[in-house]
N, CA, C and O atoms as CSV, one atom per row, in Angstrom:
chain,resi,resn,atom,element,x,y,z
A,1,UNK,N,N,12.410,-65.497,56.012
A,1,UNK,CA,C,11.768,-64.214,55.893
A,1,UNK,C,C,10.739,-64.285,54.775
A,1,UNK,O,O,11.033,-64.684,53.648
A,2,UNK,N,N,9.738,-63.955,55.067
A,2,UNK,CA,C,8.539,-64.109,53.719
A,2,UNK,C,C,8.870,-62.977,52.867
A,2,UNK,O,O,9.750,-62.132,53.034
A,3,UNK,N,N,7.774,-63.134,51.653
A,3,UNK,CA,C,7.802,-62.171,50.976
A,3,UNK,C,C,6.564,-62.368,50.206
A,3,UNK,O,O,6.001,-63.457,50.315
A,4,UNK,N,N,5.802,-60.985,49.042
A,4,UNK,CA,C,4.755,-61.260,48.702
A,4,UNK,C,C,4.814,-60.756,47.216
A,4,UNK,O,O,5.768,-60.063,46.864
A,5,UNK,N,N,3.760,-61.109,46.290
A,5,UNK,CA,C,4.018,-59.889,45.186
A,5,UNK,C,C,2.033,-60.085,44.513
A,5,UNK,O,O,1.216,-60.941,44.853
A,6,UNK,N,N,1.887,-59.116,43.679
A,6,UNK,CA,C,0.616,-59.337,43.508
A,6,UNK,C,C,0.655,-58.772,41.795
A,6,UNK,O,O,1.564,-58.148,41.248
A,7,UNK,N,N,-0.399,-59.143,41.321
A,7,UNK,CA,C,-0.521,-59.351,40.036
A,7,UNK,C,C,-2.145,-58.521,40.430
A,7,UNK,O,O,-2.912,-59.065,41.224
A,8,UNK,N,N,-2.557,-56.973,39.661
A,8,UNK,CA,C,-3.938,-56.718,40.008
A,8,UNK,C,C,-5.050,-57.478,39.103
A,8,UNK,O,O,-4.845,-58.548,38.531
A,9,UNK,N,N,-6.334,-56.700,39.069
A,9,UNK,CA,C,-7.219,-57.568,37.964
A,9,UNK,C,C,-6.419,-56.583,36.609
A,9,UNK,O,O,-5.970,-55.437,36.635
A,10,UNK,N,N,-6.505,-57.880,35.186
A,10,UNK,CA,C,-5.896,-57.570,34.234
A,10,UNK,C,C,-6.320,-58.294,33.290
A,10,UNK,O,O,-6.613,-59.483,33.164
A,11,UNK,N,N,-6.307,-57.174,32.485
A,11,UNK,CA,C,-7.064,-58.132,31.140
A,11,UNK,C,C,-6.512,-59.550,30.477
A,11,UNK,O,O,-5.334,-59.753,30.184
A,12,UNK,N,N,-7.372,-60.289,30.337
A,12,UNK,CA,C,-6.501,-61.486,29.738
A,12,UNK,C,C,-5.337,-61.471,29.111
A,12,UNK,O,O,-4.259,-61.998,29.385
A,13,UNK,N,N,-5.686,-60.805,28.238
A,13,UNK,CA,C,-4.285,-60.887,26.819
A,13,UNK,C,C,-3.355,-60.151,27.694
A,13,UNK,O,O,-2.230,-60.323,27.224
A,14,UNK,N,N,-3.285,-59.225,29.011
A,14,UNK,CA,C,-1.967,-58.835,28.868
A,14,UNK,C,C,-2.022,-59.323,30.078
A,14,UNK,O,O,-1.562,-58.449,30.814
A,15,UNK,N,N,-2.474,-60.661,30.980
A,15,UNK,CA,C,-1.879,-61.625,32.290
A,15,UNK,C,C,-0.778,-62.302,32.154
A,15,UNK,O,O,-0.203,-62.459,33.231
A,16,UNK,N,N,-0.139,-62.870,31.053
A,16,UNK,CA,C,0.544,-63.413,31.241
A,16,UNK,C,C,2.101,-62.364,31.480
A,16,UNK,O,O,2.960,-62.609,32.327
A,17,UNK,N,N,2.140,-61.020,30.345
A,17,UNK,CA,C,3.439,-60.325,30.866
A,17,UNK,C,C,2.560,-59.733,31.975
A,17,UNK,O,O,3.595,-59.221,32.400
A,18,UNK,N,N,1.939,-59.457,32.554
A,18,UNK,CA,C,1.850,-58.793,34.101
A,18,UNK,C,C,2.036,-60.281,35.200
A,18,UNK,O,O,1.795,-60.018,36.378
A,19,UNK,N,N,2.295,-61.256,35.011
A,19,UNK,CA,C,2.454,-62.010,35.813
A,19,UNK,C,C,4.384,-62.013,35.537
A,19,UNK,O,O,5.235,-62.125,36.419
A,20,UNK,N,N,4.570,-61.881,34.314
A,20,UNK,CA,C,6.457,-61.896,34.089
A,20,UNK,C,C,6.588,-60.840,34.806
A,20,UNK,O,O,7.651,-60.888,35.425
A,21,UNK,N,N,6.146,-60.142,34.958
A,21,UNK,CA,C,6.410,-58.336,35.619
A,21,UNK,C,C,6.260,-58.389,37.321
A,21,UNK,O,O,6.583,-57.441,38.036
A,22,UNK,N,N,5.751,-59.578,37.791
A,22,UNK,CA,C,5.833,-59.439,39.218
A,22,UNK,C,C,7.405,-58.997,39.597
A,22,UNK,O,O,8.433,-59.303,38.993
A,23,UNK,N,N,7.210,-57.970,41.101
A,23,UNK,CA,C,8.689,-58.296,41.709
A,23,UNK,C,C,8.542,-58.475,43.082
A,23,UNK,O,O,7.472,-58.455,43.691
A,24,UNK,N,N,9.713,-58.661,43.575
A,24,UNK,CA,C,9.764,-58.217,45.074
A,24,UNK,C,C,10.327,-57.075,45.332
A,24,UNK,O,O,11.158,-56.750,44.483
A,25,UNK,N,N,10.147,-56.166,46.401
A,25,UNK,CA,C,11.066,-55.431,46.940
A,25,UNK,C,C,12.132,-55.689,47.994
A,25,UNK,O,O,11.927,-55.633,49.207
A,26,UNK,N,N,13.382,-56.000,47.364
A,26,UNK,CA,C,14.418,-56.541,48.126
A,26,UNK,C,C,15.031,-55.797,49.139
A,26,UNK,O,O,15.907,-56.155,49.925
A,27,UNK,N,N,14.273,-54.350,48.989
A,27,UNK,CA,C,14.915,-53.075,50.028
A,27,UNK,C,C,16.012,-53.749,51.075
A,27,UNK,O,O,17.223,-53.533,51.117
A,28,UNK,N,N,15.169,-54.685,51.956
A,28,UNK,CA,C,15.584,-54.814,53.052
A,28,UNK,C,C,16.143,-56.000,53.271
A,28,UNK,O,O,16.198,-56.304,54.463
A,29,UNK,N,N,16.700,-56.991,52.300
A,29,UNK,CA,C,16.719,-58.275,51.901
A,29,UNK,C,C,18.408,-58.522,51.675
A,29,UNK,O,O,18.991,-57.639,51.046
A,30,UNK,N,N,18.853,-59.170,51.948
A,30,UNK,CA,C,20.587,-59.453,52.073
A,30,UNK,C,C,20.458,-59.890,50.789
A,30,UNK,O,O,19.409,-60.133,50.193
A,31,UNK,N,N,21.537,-59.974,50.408
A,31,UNK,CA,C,22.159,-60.973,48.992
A,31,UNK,C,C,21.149,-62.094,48.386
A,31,UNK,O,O,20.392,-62.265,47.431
A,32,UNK,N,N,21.661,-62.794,49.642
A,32,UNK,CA,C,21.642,-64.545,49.353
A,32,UNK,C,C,20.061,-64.510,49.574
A,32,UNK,O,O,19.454,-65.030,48.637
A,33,UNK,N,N,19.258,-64.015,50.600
A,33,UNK,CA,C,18.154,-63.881,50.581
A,33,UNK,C,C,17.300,-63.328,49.666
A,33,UNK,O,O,16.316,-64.040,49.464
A,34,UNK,N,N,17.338,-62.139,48.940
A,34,UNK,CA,C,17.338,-61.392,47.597
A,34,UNK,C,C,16.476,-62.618,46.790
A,34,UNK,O,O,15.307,-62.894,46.520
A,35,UNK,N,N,18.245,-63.329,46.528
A,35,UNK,CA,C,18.247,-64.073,45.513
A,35,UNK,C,C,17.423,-65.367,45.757
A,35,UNK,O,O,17.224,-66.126,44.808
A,36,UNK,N,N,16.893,-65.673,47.102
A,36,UNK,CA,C,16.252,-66.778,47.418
A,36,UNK,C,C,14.820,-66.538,47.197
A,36,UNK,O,O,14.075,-67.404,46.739
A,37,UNK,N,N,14.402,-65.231,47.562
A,37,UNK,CA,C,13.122,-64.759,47.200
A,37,UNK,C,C,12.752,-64.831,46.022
A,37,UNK,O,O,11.642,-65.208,45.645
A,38,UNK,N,N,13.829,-64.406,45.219
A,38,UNK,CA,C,13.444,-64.073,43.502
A,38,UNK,C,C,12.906,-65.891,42.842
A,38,UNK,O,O,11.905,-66.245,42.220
A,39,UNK,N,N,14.388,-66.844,43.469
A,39,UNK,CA,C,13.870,-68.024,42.907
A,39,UNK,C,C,12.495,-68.695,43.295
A,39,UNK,O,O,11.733,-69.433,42.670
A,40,UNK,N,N,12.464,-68.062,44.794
A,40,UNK,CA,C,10.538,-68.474,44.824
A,40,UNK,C,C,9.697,-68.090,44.208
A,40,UNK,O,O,8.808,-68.900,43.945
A,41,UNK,N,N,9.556,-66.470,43.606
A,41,UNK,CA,C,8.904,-65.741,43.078
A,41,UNK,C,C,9.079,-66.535,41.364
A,41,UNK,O,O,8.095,-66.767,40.662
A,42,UNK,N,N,10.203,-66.785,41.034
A,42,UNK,CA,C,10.217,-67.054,39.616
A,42,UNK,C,C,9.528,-68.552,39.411
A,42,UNK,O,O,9.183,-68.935,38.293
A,43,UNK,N,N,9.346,-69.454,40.745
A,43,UNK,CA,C,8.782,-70.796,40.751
A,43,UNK,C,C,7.229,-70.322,40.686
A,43,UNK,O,O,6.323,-70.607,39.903
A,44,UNK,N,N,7.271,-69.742,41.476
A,44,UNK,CA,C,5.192,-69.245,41.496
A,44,UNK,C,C,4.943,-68.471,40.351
A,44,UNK,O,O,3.781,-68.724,40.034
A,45,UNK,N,N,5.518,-67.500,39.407
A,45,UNK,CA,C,4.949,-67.314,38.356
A,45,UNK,C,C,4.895,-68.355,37.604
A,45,UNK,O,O,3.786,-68.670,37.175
A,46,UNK,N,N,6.211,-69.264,37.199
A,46,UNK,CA,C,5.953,-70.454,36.395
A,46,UNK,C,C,4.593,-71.145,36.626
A,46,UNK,O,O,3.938,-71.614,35.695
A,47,UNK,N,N,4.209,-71.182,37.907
A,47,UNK,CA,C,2.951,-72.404,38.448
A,47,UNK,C,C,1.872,-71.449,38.131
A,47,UNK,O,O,0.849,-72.032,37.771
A,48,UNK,N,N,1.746,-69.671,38.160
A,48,UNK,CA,C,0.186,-69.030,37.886
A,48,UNK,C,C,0.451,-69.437,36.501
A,48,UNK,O,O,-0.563,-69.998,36.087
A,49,UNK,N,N,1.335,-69.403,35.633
A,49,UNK,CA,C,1.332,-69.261,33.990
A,49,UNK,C,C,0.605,-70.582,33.703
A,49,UNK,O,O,-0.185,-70.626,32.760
A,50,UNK,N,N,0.839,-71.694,34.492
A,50,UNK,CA,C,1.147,-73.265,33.989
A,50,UNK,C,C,-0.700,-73.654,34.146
A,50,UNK,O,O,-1.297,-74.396,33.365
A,51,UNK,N,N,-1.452,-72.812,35.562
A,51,UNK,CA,C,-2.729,-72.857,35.557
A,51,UNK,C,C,-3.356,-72.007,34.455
A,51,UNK,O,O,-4.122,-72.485,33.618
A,52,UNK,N,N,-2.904,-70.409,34.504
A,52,UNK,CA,C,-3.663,-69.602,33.308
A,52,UNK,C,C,-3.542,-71.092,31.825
A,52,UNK,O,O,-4.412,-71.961,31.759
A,53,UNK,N,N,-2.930,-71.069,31.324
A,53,UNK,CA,C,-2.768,-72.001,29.942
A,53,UNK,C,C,-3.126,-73.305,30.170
A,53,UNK,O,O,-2.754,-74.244,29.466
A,54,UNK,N,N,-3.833,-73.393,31.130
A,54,UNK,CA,C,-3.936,-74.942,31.116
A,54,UNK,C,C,-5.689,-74.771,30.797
A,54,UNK,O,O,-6.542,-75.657,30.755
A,55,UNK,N,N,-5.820,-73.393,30.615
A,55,UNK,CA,C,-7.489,-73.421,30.572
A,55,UNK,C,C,-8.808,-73.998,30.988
A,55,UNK,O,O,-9.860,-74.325,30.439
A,56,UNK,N,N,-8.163,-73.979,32.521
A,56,UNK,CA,C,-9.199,-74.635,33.503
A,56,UNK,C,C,-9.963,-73.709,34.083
A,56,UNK,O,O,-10.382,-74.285,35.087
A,57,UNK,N,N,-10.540,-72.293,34.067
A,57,UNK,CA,C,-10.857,-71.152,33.903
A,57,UNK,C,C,-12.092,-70.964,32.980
A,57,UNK,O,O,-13.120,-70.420,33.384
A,58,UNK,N,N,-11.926,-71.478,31.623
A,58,UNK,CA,C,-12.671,-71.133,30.496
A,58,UNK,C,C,-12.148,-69.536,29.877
A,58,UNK,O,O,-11.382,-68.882,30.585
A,59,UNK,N,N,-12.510,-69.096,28.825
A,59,UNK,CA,C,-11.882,-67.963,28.448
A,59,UNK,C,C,-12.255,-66.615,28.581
A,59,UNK,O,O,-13.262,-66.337,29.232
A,60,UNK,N,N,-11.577,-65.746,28.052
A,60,UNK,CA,C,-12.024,-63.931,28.283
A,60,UNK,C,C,-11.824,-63.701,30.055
A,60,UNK,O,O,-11.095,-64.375,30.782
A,61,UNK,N,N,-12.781,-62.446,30.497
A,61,UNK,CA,C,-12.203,-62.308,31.099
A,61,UNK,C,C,-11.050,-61.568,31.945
A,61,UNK,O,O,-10.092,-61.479,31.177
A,62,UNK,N,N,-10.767,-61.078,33.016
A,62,UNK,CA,C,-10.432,-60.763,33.399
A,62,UNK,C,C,-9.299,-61.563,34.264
A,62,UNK,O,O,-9.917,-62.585,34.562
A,63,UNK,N,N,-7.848,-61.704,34.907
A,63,UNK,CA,C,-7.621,-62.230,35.897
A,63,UNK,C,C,-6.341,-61.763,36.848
A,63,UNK,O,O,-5.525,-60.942,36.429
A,64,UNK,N,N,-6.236,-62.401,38.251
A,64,UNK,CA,C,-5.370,-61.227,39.193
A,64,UNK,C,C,-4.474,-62.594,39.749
A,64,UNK,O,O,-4.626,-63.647,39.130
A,65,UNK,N,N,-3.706,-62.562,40.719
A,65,UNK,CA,C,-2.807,-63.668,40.664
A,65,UNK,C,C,-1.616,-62.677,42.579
A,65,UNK,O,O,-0.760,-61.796,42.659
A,66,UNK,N,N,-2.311,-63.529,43.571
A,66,UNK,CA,C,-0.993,-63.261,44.322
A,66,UNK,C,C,0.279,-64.510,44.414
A,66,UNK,O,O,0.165,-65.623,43.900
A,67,UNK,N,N,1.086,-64.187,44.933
A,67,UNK,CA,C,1.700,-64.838,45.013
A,67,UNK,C,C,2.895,-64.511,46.462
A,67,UNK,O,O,3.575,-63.489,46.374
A,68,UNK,N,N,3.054,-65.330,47.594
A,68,UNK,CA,C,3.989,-65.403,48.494
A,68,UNK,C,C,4.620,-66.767,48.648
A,68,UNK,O,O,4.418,-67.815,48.033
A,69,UNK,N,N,5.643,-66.391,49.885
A,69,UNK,CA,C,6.563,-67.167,50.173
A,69,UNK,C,C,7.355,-67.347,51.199
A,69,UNK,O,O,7.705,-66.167,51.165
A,70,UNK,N,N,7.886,-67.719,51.985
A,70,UNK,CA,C,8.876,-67.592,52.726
A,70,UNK,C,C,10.126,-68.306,52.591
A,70,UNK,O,O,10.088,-69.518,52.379
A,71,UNK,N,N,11.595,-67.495,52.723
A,71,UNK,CA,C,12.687,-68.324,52.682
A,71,UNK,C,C,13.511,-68.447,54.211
A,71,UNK,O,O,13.283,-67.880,55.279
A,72,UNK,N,N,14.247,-69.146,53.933
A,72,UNK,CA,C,14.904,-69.859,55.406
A,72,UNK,C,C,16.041,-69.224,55.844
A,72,UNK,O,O,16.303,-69.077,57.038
A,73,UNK,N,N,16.819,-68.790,54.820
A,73,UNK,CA,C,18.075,-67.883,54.768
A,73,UNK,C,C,19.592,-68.968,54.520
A,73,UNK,O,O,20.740,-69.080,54.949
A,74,UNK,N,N,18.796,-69.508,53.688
A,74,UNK,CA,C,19.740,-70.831,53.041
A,74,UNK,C,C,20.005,-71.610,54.547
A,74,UNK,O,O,21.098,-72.153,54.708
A,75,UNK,N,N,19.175,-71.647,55.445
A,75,UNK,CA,C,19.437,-72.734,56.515
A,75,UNK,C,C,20.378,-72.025,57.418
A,75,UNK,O,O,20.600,-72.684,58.434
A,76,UNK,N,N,21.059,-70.781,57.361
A,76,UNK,CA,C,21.890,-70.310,57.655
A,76,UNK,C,C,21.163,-70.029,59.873
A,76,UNK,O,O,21.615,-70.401,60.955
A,77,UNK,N,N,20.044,-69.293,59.486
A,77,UNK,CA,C,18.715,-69.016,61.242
A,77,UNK,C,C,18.365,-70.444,61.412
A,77,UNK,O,O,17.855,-70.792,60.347
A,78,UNK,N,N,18.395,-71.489,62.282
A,78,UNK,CA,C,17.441,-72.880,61.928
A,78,UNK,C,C,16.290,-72.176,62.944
A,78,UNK,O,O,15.086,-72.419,62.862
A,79,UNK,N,N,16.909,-71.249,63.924
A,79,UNK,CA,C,16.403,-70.811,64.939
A,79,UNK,C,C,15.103,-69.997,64.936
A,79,UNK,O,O,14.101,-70.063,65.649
A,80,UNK,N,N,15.496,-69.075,63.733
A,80,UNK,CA,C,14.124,-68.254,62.953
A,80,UNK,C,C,12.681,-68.641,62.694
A,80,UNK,O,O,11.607,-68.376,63.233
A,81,UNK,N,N,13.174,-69.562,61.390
A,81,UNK,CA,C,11.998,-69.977,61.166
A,81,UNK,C,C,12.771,-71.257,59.166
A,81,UNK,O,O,12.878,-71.204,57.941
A,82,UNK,N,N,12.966,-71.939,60.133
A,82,UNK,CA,C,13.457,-72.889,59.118
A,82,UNK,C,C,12.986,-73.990,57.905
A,82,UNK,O,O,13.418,-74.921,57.226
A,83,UNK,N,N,11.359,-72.893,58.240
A,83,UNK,CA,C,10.602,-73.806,57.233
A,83,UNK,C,C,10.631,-72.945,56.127
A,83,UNK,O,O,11.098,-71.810,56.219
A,84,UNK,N,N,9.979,-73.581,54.675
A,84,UNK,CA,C,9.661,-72.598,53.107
A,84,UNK,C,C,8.737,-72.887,52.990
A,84,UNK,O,O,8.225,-73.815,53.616
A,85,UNK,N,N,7.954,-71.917,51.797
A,85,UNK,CA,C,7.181,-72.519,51.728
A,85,UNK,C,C,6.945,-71.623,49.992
A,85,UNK,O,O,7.859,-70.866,49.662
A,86,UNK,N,N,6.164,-71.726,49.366
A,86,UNK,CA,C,5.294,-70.665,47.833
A,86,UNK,C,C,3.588,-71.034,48.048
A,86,UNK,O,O,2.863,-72.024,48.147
A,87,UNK,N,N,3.503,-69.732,48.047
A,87,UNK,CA,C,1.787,-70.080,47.773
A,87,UNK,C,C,1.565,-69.511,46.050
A,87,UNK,O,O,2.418,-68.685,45.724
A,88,UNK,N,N,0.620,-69.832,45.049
A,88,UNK,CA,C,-0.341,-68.877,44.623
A,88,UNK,C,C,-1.498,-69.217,44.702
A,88,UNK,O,O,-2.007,-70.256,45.121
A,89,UNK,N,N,-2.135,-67.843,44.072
A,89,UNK,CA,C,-3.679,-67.804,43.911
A,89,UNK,C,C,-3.772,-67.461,42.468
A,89,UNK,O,O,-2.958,-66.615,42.098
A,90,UNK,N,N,-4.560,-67.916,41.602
A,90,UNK,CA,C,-5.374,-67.145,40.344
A,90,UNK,C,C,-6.709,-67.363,40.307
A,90,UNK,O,O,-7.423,-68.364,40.250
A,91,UNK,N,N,-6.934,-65.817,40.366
A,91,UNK,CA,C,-8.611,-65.750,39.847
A,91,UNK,C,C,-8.805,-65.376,38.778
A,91,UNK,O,O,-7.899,-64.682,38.317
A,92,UNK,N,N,-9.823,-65.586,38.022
A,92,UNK,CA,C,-10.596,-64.958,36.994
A,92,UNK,C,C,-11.637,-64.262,37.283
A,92,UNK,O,O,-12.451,-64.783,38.045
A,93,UNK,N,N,-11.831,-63.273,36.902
A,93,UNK,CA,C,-13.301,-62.532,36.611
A,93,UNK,C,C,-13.491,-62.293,35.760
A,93,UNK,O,O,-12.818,-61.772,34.870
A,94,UNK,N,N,-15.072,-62.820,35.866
A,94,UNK,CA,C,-16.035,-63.238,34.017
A,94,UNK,C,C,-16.324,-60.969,34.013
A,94,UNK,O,O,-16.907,-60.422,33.076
């Protein structure tokens, strides 16, 4: 089951807690799935943080950050859709 979360445009100095502040909405999300989403979500903020600080960007600035995913349901559906996957994106605007 995928899932998505988005980070809007945001001033530099405060991207990095608006990227800690992503969530999902688990409304509709079982347990184990919940919790499978969150660990994707907590892998793709690690990877927007790891690009923001790596200062390949240049500085100031503005920047926004999505981030999705899909989980498998711990292998439980093979039938569903048994692949994973994490995307992100980070932009900057000068």
């Amino acid at each position: 089951m995928s899932w998505s979360a988005t980070v809007a445009k945001t001033p530099v100095v405060e991207f990095p807690d608006a990227v800690r502040a992503a969530r999902i909405d688990t409304t509709y999300a079982s347990g184990s799935l919940a919790k499978q989403w969150n660990d994707q979500l907590h892998v793709a903020q690690d990877a927007a943080l790891a690009v923001f600080e790596s200062n390949a960007f240049g500085e100031g600035g503005s920047y926004s950050a999505s981030f999705s995913g899909h989980a498998n349901h711990n292998g439980d559906d093979e039938t569903y859709a048994a692949s994973e996957y994490v995307s992100i994106t980070v932009n900057r605007h000068p």
